[in-house]
C-alpha positions in Angstrom: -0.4 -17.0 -23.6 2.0 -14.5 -25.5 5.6 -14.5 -24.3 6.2 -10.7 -23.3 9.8 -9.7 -22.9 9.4 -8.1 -19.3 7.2 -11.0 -18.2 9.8 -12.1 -15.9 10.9 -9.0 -14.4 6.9 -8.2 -13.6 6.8 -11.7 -11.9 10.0 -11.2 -9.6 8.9 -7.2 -8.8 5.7 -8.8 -8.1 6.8 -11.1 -5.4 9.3 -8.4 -4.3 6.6 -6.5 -3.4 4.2 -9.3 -2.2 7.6 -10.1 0.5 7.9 -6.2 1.6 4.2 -6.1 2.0 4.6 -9.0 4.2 7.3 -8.0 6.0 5.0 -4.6 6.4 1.9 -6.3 8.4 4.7 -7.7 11.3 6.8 -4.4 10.9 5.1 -1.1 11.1 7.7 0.9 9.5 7.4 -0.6 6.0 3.8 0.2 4.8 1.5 -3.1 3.7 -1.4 -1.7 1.4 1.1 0.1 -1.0 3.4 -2.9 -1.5 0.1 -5.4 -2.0 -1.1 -3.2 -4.6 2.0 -2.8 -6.6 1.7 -6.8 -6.6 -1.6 -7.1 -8.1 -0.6 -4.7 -10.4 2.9 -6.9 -11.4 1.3 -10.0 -11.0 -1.8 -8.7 -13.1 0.7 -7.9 -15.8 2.7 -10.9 -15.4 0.4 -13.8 -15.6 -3.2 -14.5 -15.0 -2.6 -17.4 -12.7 -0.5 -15.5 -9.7 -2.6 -12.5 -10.1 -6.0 -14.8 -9.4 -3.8 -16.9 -6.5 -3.3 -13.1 -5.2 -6.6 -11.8 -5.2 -7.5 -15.4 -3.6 -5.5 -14.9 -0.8 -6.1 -13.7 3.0 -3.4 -10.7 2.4 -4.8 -9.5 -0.3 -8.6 -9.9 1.0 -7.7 -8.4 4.5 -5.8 -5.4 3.4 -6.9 -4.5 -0.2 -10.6 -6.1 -1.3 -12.3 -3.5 0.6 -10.8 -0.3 -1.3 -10.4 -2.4 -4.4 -13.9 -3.1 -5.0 -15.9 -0.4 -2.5 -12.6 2.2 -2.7 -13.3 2.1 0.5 -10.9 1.4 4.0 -11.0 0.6 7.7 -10.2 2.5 10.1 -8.0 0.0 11.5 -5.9 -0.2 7.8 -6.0 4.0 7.2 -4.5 4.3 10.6 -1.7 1.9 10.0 -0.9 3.6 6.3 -1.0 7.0 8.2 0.9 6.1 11.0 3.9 4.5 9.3 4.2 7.3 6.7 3.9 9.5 9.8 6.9 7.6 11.1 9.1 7.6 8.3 8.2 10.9 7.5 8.9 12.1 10.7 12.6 10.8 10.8 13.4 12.2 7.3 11.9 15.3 8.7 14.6 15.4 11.5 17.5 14.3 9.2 16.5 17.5 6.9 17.3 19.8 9.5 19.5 21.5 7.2 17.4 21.6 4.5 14.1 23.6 4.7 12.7 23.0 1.6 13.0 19.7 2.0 11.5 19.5 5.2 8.5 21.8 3.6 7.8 19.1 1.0 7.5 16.3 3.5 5.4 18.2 5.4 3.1 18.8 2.0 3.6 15.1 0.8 2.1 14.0 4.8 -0.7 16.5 4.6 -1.8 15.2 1.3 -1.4 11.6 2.6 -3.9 12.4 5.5 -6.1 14.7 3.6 -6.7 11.4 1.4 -6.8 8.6 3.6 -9.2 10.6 5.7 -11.5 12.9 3.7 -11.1 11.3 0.3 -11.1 7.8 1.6 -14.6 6.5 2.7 -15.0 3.8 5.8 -17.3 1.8 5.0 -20.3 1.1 8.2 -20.0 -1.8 10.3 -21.7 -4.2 8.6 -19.4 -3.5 5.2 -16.9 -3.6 7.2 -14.5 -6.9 6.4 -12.5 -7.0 9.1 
């Protein structure tokens, strides 16, 4: 395998990630499916073994295989993205109250987060389902 000069730095943002993703399925204020994909995507550019111990893994197949290879999500996981950026979203909202533009941008950035979760997003039936 090639030495690349960032190859260490994609291997530690990787398991960054792969802990804050973690940390997200107990805690529902840090958001899971985000943080797993940005660790496929360091480990993937990192080295070939982690990324196929990743993709081998429970995490990954309980909360990403389903949209990775259908693009498709459970209810279950597009309600637990939506509701934690609701969340977080909704106490930078009330911290802005001095700033309406900024509160007018979250309130874009959420509607564009539920517009895609639900409507772009498909669910797949029950018996595609991989819960």
């Amino acid at each position: 395998m090639k030495k690349r000069p960032f190859r260490i730095l994609w291997i530690l943002l990787g398991f960054l990630c792969l802990g804050l993703g973690t940390v997200g399925v107990i805690l529902p204020i840090l958001p899971t499916v985000p943080f797993y994909m940005a660790t496929v995507f360091c480990f993937a550019k990192s080295s070939e073994r982690l990324h196929s111990w990743f993709l081998g893994t429970k995490l990954y197949k309980r909360h990403l295989k389903s949209f990775v290879t259908n693009k498709t999500m459970s209810w279950k996981t597009k309600l637990s993205i939506v509701g934690t950026v609701t969340v977080v979203m909704a106490a930078a909202f009330i911290m802005m109250r001095e700033v309406p533009v900024g509160r007018i941008c979250l309130a874009v950035v959420w509607v564009c987060h539920v517009y895609y979760f639900f409507i772009r997003v498909k669910t797949p039936k029950k018996e595609e389902a991989y819960d």
